[in-house]
N, C-alpha and C positions, 0 to 999 in steps of 0.2 A: 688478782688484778696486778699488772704490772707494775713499779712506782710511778711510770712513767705517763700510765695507764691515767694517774686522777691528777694532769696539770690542770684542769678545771677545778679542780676542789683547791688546788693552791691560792686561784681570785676567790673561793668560795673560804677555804680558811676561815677567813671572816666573817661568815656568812651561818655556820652551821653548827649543830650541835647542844644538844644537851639531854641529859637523863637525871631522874627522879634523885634525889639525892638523898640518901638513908635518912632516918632516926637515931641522930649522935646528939648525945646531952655534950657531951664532951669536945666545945666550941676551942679553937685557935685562942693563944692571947693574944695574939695582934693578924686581924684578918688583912690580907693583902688587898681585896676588894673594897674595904670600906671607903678608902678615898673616889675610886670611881665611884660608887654609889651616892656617894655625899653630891658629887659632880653632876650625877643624874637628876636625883630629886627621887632615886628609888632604895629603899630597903638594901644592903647590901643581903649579897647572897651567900650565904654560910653553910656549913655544915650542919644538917639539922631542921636548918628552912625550910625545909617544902617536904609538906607529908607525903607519904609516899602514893597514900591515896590522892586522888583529885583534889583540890580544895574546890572548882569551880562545879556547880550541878547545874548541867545545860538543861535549857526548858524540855527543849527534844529530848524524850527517851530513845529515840533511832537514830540520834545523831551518830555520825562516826567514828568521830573522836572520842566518842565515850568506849566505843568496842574496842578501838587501838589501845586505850589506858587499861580495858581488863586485860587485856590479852600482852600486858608488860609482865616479860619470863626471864631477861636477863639478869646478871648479876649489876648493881649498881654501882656507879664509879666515882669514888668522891674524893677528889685531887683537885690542888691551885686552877691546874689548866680547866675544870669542868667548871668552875667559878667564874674563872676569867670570862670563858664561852660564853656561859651562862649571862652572865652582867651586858657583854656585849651584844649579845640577841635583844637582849628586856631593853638596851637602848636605842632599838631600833625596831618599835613595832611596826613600823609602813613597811619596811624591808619584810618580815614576818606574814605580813598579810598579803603582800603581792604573790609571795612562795607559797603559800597556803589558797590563796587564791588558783593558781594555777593548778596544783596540785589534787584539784576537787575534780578533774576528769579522771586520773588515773590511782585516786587513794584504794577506792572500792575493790577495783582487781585486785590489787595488790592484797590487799584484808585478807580477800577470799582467798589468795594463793597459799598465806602464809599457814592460816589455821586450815587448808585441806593438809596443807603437809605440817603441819603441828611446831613452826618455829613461830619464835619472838616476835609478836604485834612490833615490838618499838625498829625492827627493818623494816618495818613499811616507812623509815622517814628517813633513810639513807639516800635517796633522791635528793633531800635537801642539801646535802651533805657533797653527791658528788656532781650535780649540775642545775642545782635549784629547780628540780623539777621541772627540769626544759629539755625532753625530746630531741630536740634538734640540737644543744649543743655539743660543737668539737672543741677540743684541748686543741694547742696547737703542738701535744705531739699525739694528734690523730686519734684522742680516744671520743669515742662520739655516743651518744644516746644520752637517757637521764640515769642509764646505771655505768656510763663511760667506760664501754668496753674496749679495748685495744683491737686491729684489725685481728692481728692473730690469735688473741683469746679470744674471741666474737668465731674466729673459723671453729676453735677447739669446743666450742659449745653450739655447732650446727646456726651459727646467726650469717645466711646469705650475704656477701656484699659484692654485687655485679655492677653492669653499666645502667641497671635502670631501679636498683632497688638495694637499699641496706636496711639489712636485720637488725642492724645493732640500736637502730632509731625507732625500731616496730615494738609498738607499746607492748605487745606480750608477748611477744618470742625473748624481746628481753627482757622481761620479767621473768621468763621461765628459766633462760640463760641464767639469771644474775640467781637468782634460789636453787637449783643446782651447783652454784660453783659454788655459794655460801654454805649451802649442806655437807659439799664435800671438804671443803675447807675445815668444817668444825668436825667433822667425824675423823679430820688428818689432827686436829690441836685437842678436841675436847674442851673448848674454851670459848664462847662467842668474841672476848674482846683478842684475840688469839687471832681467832679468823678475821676478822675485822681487818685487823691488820695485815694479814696476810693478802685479804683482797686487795688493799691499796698498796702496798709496797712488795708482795709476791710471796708464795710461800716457801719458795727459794730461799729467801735471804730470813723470812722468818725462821725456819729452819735453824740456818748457821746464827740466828742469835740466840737462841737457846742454849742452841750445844756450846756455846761461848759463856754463858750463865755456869751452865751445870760443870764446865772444863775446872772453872773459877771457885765452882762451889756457890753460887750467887742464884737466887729465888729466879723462876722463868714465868714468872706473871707477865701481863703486858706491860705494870708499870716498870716493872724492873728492867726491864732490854733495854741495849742500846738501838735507838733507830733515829733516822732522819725527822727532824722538824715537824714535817708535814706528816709521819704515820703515829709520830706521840700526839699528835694534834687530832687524831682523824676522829678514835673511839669518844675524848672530850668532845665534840662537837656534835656528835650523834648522841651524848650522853643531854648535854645541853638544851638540843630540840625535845629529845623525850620529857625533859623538865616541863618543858614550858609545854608543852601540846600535855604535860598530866595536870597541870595549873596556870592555867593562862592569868587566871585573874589575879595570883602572888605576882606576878610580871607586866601589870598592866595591858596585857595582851590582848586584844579580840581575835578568835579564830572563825574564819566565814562558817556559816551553818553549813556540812555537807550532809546531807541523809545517808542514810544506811541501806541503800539501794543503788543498785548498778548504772552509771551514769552513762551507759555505750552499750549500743549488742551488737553480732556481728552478721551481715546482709550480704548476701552472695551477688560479686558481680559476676554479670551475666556476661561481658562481652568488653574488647578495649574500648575505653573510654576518657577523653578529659578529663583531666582534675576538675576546671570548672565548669563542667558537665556535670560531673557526679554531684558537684554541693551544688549546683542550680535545683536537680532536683529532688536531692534532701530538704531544699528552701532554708539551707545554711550559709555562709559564708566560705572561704576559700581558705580563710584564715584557719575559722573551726574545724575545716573539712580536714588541713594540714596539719593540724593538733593530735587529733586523732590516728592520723595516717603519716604520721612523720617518715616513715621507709621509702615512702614512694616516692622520691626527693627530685622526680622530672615530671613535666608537665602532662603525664599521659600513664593511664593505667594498662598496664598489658593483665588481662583476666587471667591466661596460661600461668604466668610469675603471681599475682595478687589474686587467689582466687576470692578474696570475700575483703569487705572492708568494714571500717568500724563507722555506726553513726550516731548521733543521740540517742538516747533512748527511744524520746516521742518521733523521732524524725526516720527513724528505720522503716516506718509503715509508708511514711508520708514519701519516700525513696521508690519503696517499690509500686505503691499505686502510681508515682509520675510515670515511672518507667515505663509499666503495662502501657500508659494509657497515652505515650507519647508519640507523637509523630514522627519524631526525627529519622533522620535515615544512619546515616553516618554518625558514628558518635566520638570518633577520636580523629584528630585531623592530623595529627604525628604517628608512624613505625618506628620502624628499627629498620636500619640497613646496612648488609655486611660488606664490607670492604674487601673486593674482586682479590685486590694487590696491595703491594704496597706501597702508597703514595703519598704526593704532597696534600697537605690539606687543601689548599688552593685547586686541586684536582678535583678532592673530594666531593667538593663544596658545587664547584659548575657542574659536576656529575648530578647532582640530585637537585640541582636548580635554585642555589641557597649562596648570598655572597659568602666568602672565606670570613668577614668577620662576624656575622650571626649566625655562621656553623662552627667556629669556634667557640662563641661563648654560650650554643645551645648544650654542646658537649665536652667543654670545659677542657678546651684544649693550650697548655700554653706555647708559646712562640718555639721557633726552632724545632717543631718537634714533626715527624711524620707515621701519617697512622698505618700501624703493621697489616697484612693482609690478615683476615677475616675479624676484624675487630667489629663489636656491633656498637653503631651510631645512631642516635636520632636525627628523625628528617619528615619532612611535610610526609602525610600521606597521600599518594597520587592515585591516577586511574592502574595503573602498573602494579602501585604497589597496594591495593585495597584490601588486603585478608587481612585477620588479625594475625598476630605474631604471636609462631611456635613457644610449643615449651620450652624445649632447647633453647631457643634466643632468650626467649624471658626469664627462664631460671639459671643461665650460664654465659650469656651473650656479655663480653668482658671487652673495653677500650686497650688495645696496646700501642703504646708508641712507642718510639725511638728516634732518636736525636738523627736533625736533618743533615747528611754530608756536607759536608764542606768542600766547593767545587772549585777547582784552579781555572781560569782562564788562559787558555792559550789559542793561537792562532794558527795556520795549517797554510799551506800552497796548496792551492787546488792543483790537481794535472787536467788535463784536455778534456776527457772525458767525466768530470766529477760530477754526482747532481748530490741536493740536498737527502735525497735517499739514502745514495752510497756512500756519504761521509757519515752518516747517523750512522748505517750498520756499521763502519769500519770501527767507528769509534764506541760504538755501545750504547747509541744514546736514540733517545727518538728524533723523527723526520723532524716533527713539527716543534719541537725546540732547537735544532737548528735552523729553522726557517726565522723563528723567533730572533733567537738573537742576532740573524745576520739581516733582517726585514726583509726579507724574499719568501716567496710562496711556498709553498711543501713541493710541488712541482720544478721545480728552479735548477737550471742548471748554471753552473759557474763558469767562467772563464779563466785557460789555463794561467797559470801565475797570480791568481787571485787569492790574497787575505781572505780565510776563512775563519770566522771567533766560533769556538765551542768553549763550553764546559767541564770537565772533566773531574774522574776524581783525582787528587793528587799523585797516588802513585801512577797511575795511567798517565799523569801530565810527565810523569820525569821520567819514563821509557822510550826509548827510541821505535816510533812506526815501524814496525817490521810489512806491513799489508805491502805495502809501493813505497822501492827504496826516495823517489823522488817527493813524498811526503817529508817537507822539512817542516819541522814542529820549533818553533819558537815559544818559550815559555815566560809570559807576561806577566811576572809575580810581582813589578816592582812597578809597574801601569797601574795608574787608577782608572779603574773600569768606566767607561759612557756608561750615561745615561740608558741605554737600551742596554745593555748587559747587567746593569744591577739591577731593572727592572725583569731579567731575565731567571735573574738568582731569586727572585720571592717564591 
């Protein structure tokens, strides 16, 4: 992963990390922790501290967390920074428990992905690390999911991202994403904290710190490299949560019970469908329904793009009995619609019968901009447009914009003959935007020697009319536009 890739682990920083910390008799003379501990009212945390087994024996034998603790295969990290982590988790158990909390939809996948492909239980808690287990979070440079993939390493690992659907949010495509790039990462280092690092800061630059080790003569551990703040931080902090999730109860910690069974399966949908459609009749909420289904990040399932989706457990039966047994006719009230041209959004929008400002912000368009020909948009579903929407549209249907021109106002002498037609085609523009700006009808004829206001693009404005030598073109760049001409410019 890119460095760039985990700005969400930089607010998470403080948020994550910890692993089991060996069996060293062989304590610091002066631990650097012990005044925060003193501060807390907890134990400081040492080297040596926490056996490497569990200390805590959950009542549940199928709890989860007891499987994640057998299945700790990593080497263990015991450095200032795993202590520091460390301290600072155990001072924040609510924090601990809301990340844990959330985290009971999507631990169980994860379990299962790790030990079918035979890696380290303790990545199953690298979520806490790069988006606290939240699905839906974005960095603000654009890494998104709970494994905060970058657009372009999300493409290099097959995770979709079009106008109605990103991979990189989809609770298992990127879990499969993110354990392939961790596979391959460590079979490039040989090293899990190697990789680790590599994911968060790139294996790029991991690379050139090594060969800068070894140039030097100097050990190419993780500890040892030089790297950014945030990737010496990253392996502590997943060493940190490993701590505490193998002994909650050395840390004061409660971890919510999750069982040792699949908290989701997966239900094929049948046909496009509303979001609050689909969780009506799972008989979930919209909320849960988007927990599970964080990819689908618009208001409307296209079946072709999402063939199947995820629902509770007990609620996947309860999904499809409503279905069978439902009345409904129509199930999705929103398309896709491809854009003829290329136009103004304001076109767009009276095209499909939607004002310009709630077709803006259905498809997240911002100002200034206009949307390129065949870009695919969402829009009511009408009688016109009532099929569901192709593969093609749904698995590759992409928004393009481009920045709206900038139009020079100038004015024109009609000659004898001019109507609002024949000044449009002269100049390039359509009828009914000159009829527009000049308040006369698309039928309109002028009168010779008459002020005519167009639009133009700039170079067009500073050429001399060649069509009819008696077109004198005045150029009004130093006029502030009426009222009907700026309203003409939106």
């Amino acid at each position: 992963m890119k460095f760039a890739f985990s700005v969400v682990s930089l607010v998470l920083a403080l948020l994550s990390g910890c692993a089991n910390l060996p069996n060293d008799t062989a304590d610091k003379a002066a631990d650097p922790i012990a005044e925060v501990a003193k501060k807390s009212g907890l134990s400081p945390v040492g080297k040596g501290s926490v056996p490497r087994q569990g200390v805590a024996h959950l009542a549940l034998p199928n709890d989860l967390w007891e499987r994640i603790r057998k299945g700790y295969s990593m080497p263990d990290l015991d450095t200032e920074l795993v202590q520091d982590r460390t301290q600072w988790y155990a001072n924040k158990p609510d924090y601990i428990q809301r990340m844990t909390e959330r985290s009971s939809k999507y631990l169980f996948h994860i379990v299962e992905e790790l030990e079918r492909r035979q890696m380290p239980t303790e990545l199953a808690l690298l979520p806490f690390i790069e988006s606290a287990f939240n699905p839906q979070a974005v960095s603000s440079a654009r890494a998104s999911g709970m494994w905060q993939f970058m657009p372009a390493t999300g493409k290099s690992f097959d995770l979709k991202q079009n106008a109605f659907r990103d991979d990189r949010r989809d609770v298992q495509a990127s879990t499969r994403a993110a354990l392939d790039y961790l596979q391959r990462l460590y079979g490039m280092f040989g090293d899990w904290h190697l990789a680790l690092a590599a994911y968060n800061w790139g294996e790029g630059n991991v690379g050139k710190a090594i060969a800068r080790n070894q140039r030097a003569g100097l050990p190419t551990g993780y500890a040892d490299l030089n790297m950014p703040m945030e990737t010496r931080m990253y392996v502590p902090k997943l060493q940190a949560m490993k701590n505490i999730v193998g002994s909650p109860t050395v840390f004061n910690v409660v971890l919510p019970n999750i069982p040792n069974h699949p908290y989701f399966q997966s239900v094929p949908l049948p046909r496009d469908m509303d979001v609050s459609v689909a969780a009506k009749l799972a008989e979930i909420s919209v909320e849960d329904f988007k927990a599970l289904n964080p990819s689908a990040h618009r208001p409307v399932l296209l079946a072709a793009g999402i063939p199947s989706i995820l629902l509770p457990w007990d609620n996947a039966e309860v999904f499809q009995r409503n279905y069978e047994s439902s009345a409904m006719g129509r199930m999705a009230t929103w398309t896709a619609w491809i854009a003829p041209s290329t136009m103004k959004v304001a076109d767009a929008a009276k095209r499909v019968g939607m004002s310009e400002g709630d077709f803006r912000a259905l498809n997240n368009i911002p100002p200034h901009m206009m949307i390129k020909a065949g870009s695919a948009l969402l829009v009511p579903r009408s009688a016109q447009m009532g099929e569901d929407v192709t593969a093609g549209v749904a698995d590759n249907g992409r928004l393009d914009l481009s920045p709206e021109q900038m139009l020079k106002r100038i004015t024109v002498k009609a000659s004898k003959q001019d109507t609002v037609a024949s000044l449009a085609k002269r100049h390039n523009v359509k009828p009914e935007q000159v009829a527009e700006w000049n308040k006369v009808s698309a039928s309109a004829s002028f009168k010779a020697g008459q002020q005519v206001v167009l639009f133009v693009p700039p170079k067009a404005g500073g050429t001399k009319v060649a069509a009819k030598s008696y077109d004198k073109v005045t150029v009004a760049n130093k006029k502030k536009p009426s009222n009907d001409t700026r309203l003409a410019k939106k």
